[in-house]
Structure formats: C-alpha cells, structure tokens
C-alpha positions in Angstrom: 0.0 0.0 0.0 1.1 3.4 0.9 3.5 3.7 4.5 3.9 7.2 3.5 1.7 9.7 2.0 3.9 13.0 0.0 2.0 16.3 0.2 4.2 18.6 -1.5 7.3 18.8 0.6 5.2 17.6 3.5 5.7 13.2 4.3 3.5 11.7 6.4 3.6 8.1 7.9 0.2 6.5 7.1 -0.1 4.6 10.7 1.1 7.8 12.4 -1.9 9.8 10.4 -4.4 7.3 11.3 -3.2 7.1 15.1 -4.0 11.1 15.1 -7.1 10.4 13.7 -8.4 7.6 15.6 -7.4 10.0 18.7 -9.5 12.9 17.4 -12.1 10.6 17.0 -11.7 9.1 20.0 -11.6 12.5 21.4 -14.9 13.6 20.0 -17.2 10.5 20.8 -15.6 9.9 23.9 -16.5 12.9 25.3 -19.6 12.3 23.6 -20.3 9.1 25.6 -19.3 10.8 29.1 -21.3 13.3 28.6 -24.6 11.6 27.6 -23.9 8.7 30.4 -23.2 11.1 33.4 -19.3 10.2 33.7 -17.6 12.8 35.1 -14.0 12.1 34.5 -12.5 15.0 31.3 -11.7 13.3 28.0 -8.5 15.9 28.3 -7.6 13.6 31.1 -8.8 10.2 30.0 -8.0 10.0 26.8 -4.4 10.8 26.5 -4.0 8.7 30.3 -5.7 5.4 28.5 -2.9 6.1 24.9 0.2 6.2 27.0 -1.5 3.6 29.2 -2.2 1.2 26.1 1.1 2.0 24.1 2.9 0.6 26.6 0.8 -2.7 27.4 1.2 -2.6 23.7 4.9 -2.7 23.4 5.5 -4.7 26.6 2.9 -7.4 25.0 4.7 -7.0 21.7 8.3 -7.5 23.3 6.8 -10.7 25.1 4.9 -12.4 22.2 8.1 -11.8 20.0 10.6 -13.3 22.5 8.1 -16.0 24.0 10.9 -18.5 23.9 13.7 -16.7 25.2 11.2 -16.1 27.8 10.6 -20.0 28.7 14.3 -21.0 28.2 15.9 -17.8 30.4 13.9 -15.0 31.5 17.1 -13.4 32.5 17.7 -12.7 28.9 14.5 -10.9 27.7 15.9 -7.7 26.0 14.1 -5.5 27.5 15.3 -2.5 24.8 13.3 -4.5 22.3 10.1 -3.8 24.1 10.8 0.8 23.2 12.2 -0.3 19.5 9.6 -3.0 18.1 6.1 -2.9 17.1 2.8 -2.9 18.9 0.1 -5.2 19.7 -3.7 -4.4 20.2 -4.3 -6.5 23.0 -1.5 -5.3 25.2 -3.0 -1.6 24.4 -6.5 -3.0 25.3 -5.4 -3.9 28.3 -3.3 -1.5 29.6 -6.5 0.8 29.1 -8.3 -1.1 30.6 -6.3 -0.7 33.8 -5.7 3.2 33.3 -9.4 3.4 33.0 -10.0 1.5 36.4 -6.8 4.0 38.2 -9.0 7.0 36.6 -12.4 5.6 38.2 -11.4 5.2 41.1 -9.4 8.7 41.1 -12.6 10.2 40.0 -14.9 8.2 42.0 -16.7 6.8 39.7 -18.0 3.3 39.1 -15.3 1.6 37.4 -17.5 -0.6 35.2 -19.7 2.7 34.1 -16.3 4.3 32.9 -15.2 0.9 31.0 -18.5 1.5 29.2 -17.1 3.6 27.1 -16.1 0.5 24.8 -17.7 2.4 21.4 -15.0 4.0 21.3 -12.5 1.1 21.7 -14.2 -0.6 18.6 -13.6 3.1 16.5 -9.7 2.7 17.6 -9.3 -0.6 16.5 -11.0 0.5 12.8 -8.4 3.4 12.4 -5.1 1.4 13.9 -6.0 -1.5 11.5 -6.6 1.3 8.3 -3.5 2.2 9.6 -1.4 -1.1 9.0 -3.4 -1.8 5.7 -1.9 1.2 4.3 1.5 0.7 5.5 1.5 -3.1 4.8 3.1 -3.8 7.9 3.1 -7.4 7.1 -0.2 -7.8 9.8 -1.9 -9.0 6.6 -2.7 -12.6 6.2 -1.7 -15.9 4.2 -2.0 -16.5 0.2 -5.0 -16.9 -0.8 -6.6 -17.2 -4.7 -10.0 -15.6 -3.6 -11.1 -12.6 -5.9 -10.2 -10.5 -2.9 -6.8 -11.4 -2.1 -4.5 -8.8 -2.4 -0.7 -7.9 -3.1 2.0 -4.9 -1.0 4.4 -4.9 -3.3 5.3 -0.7 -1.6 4.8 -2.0 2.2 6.8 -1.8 4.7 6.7 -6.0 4.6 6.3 -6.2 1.3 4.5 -9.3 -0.8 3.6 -9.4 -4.7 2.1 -12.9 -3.6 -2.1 -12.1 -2.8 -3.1 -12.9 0.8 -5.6 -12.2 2.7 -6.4 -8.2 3.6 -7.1 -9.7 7.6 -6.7 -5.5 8.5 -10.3 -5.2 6.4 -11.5 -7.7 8.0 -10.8 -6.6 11.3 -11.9 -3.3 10.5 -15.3 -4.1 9.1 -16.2 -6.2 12.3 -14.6 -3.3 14.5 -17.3 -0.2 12.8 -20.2 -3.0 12.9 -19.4 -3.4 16.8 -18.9 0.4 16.8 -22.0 1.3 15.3 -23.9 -1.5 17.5 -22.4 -0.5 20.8 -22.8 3.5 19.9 -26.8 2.7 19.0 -26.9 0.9 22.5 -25.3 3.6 24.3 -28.0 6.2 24.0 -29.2 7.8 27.0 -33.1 5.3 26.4 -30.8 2.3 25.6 -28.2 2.5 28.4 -30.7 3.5 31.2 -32.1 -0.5 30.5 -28.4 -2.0 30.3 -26.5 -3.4 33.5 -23.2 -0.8 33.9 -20.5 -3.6 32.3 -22.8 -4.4 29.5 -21.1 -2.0 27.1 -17.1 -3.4 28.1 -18.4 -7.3 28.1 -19.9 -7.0 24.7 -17.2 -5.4 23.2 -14.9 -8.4 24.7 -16.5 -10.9 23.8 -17.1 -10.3 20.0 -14.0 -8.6 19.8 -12.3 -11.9 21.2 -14.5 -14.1 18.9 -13.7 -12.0 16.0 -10.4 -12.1 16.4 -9.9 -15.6 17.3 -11.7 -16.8 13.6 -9.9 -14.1 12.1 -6.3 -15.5 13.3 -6.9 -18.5 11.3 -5.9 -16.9 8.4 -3.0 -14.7 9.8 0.7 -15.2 9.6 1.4 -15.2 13.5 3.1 -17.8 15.1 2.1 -20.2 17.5 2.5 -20.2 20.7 0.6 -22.6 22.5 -1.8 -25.7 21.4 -1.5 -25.0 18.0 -3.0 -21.1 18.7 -1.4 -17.9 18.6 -1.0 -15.3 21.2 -3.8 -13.3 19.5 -5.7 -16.3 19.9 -5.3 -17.3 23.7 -6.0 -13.2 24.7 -9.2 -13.3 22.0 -10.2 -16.6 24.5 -9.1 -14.5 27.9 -11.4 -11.9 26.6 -14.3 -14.4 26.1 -14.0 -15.5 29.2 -13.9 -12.4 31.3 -16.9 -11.4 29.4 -18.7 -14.4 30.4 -17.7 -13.9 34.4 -18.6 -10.2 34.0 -22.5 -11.7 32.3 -22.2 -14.7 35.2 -21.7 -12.0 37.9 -24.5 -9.8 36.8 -27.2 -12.8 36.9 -26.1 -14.0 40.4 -26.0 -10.5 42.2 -28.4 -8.5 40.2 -26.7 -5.1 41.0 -27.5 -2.2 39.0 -26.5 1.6 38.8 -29.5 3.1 40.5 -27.6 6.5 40.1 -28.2 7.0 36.1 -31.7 9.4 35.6 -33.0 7.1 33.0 -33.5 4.0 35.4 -36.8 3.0 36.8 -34.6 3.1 39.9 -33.2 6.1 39.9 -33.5 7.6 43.3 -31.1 10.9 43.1 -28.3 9.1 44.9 -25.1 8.1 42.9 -24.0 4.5 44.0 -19.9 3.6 44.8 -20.0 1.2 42.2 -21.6 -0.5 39.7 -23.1 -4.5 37.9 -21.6 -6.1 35.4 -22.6 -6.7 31.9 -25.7 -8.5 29.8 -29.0 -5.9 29.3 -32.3 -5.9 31.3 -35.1 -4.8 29.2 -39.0 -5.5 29.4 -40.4 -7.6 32.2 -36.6 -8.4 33.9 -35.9 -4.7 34.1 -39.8 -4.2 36.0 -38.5 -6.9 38.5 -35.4 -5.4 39.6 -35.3 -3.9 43.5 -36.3 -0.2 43.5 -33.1 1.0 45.7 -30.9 4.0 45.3 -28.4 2.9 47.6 -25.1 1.7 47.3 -24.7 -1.7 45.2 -21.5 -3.5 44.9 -20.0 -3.0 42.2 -6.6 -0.3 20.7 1.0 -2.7 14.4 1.0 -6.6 15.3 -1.5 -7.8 17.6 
C-alpha cells in the first residue's frame, strides 16, 4: 500500500496519520459518551492517560509475544530495549487501558465498570489502527490466498507481490459494525435499561471471537496448542466477558444513580453491575433501591 503519503514537501507516515485520527475521534465520541452517560471524568484527562497507558501494554505485549521462547528458556535474557524499539500489539494496548481506566475511576470516583463502558470508542480505535497497518503493509496481513479479494504490497513496509488475505479489512469491518452496535446501544433510552458492564463485556466478547476466527488466516506464530498469542488473549477476553455476564445474573446489581433508570433515586452509587441488558419484564423486577450496590502494528 502506501507507508507514506507525500504532500508537497510535507511526508507523512500512514499509521502515524491514522493514530492522530483515531485519537481525534476518540476524542470527540468519547466525550460524547461521558457526557450523555453522566461520567464525570474530562476526556483531556482520559484519553491521552488510557494512549500512554495502552502503548505501553502494547509494546511490553509485543516484546513478550516476540521473545516468548527466550522467555521459557531464560527470562534473564528478555531484551528489554526491544520492548521501546519494536512494534505494537492491540491486546496489550486493550489492556493497559483497561487498567488506566479502572486507576482514573477510582481517582474520580466513579464506578469503574460505568467508565469501562465507554467501549464504542475502543471498537472506532481498533478501525483506524487497523486502516493504519493496511496502508502501511506492515506485514499484519494474512496468508495467500486465490479468492477474488486477495491482495498484493508490493510498496509496504513488509512487502509481498504474492495475494493474501487483507485480515486488516476484516478486522476493520467487524470493528465499525461493533462500533456502530455499541454507539446505538449507548443512547441515553438504551443505556438506562443495560446493567453498567454491558457496554465493556460486549465489546470483549465479539472482539475476542472475532479475532480468534480471524487468526486462522493470519501469519502469526504459534505459541501454544496450536493457537497464537492473539488467539489465547481473544479466548481471555471471552472468558472475562462471560464472568462479567455470570456476575450480573447472580448478584443483580445495577446503577440506580443513572436518571433514566426505573430506579433512579437521586443518589449516585460507589460502584456499579456487570454486563448482559435488562429490558421488558426483567428490568420491571429489579429492587427499586438508590443505595449503594457492589459493584486499541502486530497484535
């Protein structure tokens, strides 16, 4: 594809472009999201926290999956200046956001799941990192293939006349289907009749899935059981989303504290449930209480 676009006298690096605009993206329907779901915290402060936060869970993750076995023979000899000088991996940035965003909540007070919520917007990042590797052809793309779609990099930065599989398109057309699904279900009417954790558990467990299926036609290496790194997190994230959905269902907890609730009693609560949505007759049966309940290069 294109690693660099020429404007006159002016080069650009096509994944640096797309990073700026995934974060003025971000930026905008970030703020967006706080604003119509009551969460305090300033998207001057969050955002740029959760992108140093996430670029270096993604280079640590990076540096790991790349020297995996120098890792199980002698960790003494992980290099750790590889980890500043190599690439980066989604997951790693997924979850050192994740962990900025629970640091943030708790500095601001907030519930922590209410503030992971704001998964739309992880979905949108996703889309423009992975536009950013297509055009760079960062060698993220997959193995040959001879479907009508398979295509060649002979100008990328790993480049292949051979046609594989464009696995950044795919990952970016699941990614703005999740966005545009989560967004829709994030309205002020639609989140009022979701558990606080819904929002973050969906967007693991189809990101995760996606992923997983996806993998099968990459070019990473194994690591384990005949599955990639990719592969294992994709299953991780699965899995926490289906303790987040288990949790909801055994302890019911909901933020009484959001004004669109049947429940909402004027009192914010500490904390906040977990994920799955309560709509119809199992949102009518839920305890009328206002007080405290417990509550994303290579990847």
């Amino acid at each position: 594809m294109h690693p660099y676009i020429h404007l006159g006298p002016l080069v650009l690096w096509s994944y640096g472009l797309m990073m700026g605009v995934g974060f003025s993206l971000g930026y905008l329907f970030g703020e967006a999201d706080f604003k119509r779901r009551g969460v305090p915290i300033p998207m001057g402060i969050f955002l740029p926290a959760m992108l140093v936060a996430g670029m270096i869970g993604a280079k640590l993750d990076h540096a790991i999956v790349v020297q995996w076995h120098t890792l199980r023979q002698n960790p003494l000899a992980f290099d750790w200046v590889a980890t500043f000088s190599g690439g980066y991996t989604w997951f790693g940035g997924v979850v050192g956001g994740i962990l900025m965003g629970i640091v943030l909540a708790r500095l601001y007070k907030t519930p922590v799941l209410k503030v992971l919520d704001v998964a739309p917007v992880l979905a949108l990042a996703l889309a423009c990192g992975r536009m950013g590797c297509f055009l760079a052809g960062d060698g993220d793309y997959g193995i040959p293939t001879s479907l009508p779609w398979g295509m060649t990099f002979p100008h990328g930065l790993v480049p292949t006349r051979v046609p594989v599989h464009p696995t950044p398109l795919y990952e970016i057309a699941y990614s703005l289907i999740l966005f545009a699904a989560l967004w829709r279900r994030g309205r002020p009417e639609s989140y009022a009749r979701t558990w606080p954790g819904s929002q973050i558990a969906l967007y693991l467990f189809w990101t995760g899935l996606c992923r997983f299926f996806v993998e099968f036609l990459s070019r990473n290496a194994k690591v384990f059981a005949g599955l990639t790194e990719a592969q294992l997190v994709g299953i991780l994230f699965i899995l926490a989303a289906t303790a987040l959905t288990l949790f909801h269902r055994r302890t019911g907890d909901y933020d009484a504290s959001y004004p669109g609730h049947s429940g909402y009693s004027g009192t914010r609560v500490a904390g906040a449930g977990v994920a799955g949505a309560a709509t119809g007759p199992e949102s009518a049966a839920l305890p009328q209480t206002g007080g405290a309940s417990l509550h994303g290069s290579r990847a």
